[in-house]
Each structure stands twice: as structure tokens, then as C-alpha cells.
Legacy VTK file of the C-alpha trace (Angstrom):
# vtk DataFile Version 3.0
C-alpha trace
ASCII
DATASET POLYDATA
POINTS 110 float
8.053 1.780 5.544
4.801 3.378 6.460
1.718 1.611 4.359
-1.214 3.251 3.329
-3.855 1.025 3.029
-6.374 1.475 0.303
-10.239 0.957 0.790
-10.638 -2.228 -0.525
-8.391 -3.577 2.159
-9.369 -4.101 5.708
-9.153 -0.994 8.621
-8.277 -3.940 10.527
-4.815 -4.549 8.480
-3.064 -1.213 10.443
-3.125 -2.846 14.077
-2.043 -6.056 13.058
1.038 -5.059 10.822
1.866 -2.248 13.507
4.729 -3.920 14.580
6.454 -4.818 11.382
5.164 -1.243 9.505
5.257 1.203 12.103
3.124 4.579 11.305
0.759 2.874 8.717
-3.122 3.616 8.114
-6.050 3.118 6.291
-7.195 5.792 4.470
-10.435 6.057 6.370
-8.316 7.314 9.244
-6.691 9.816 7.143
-10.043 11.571 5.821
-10.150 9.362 2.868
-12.600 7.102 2.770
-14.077 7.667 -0.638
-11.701 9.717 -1.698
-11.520 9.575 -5.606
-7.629 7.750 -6.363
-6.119 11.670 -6.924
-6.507 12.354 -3.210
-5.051 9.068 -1.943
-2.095 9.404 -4.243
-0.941 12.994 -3.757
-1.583 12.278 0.866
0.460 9.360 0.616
3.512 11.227 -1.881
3.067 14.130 1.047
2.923 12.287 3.895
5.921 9.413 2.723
3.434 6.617 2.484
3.558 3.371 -0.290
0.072 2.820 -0.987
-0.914 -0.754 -0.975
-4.320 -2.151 -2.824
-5.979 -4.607 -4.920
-6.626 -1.731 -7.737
-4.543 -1.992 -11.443
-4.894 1.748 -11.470
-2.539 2.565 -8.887
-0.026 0.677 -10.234
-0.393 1.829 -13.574
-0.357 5.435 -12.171
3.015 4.416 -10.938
4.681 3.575 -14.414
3.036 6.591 -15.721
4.348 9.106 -13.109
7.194 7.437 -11.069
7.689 7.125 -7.418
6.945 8.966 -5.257
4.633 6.803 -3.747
5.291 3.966 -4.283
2.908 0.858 -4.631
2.135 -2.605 -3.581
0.048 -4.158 -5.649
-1.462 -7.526 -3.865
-2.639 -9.402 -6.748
-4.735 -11.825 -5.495
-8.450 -12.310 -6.045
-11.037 -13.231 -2.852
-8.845 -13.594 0.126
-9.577 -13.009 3.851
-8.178 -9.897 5.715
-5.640 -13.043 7.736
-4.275 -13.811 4.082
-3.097 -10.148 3.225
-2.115 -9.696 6.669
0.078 -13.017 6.254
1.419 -11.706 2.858
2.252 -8.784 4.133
4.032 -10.159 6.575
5.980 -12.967 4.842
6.851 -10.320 1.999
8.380 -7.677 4.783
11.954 -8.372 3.124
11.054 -8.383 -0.449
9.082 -4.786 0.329
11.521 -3.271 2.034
14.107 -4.010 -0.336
11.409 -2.393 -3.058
11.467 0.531 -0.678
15.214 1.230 -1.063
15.288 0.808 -4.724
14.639 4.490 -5.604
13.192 3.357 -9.552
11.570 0.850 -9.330
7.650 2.083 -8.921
5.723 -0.650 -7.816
5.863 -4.088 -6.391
3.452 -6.977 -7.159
2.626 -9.358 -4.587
0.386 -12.827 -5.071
LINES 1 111
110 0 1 2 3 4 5 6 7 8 9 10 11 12 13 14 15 16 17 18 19 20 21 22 23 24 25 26 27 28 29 30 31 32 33 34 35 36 37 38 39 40 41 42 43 44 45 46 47 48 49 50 51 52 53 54 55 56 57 58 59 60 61 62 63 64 65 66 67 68 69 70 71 72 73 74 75 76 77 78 79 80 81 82 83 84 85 86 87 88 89 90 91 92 93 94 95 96 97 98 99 100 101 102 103 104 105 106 107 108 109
């Protein structure tokens, strides 16, 4: 599953989740930094990207329109860069299991 991180999550998220999410970016390195949500949703539906962010919009976009993309939602308040990249990684099974199921439109993650 290729992530595409939103802005209000670290650049510094794609090296260090490389491994486990192969082909992921931030949207700064796509041309999107400050890109209005539009933009970010119709690159990562072209490109095969879930989009994952700290912004209700997204995922109500994704009840409102249906996958593609599909979202993770990380639903926590004021956390360090280390504590999304740890939930990231300790939720790998739980996403890609939201990856493969082909209606469900987003996944929330605390």
C-alpha cells in the first residue's frame, strides 16, 4: 500500500515507513504542498495512493464519494512525528487488511 501523506504530517514519515509502505510520499514531493484538499484527492485516486492525515474532511469526503482513495484517518491530537510513525507501524496489519476490503472507505486509527 503506497501512503500519501498529508501536510499536517511530517516529510520525515516517507523514509522511515519506506520499508513497510514501499512507494509512499508526502505531498510536498508530489507538487502539493498547499494544494487545496481537491488536488490531493484526485493525485492520490490517479496515482493508487490512500491518503493518510489528521483532517475530518478527508474522511468525510470518503463516505460521500467512495474509494478510490482510500483514507487513514489518525485520530489523535498533539503527538510527535515517532508516535505516528509507531502507529503506523503497529497498525501495518489492520491497514492492509482495510486495503483489501474494496468498501470500506476509510480507516480510523488512535
Amino acid at each position: 500500500m503506497k501512503l500519501l501523506l498529508d501536510e499536517n504530517l511530517s516529510r520525515r514519515l516517507v523514509p522511515a515507513l519506506e520499508a513497510l509502505y514501499p512507494g509512499s510520499a508526502h505531498v510536498s514531493e508530489v507538487g502539493l504542498e498547499r494544494a487545496d484538499d481537491e488536488a490531493v484527492w484526485r493525485h492520490a485516486r490517479e496515482h493508487g495512493f490512500a491518503i493518510v492525515t489528521k483532517d475530518a474532511d478527508f474522511a468525510e469526503r470518503s463516505l460521500a464519494e467512495g474509494p478510490p482513495p482510500k483514507v487513514v484517518w489518525i485520530r489523535r491530537g498533539n503527538c510527535s512525528t515517532r508516535e505516528i510513525e509507531a502507529l503506523l507501524q503497529e497498525r501495518r496489519e489492520e491497514i492492509l487488511e482495510f486495503e483489501a476490503d474494496e468498501t470500506a472507505p476509510f480507516l480510523s486509527v488512535a
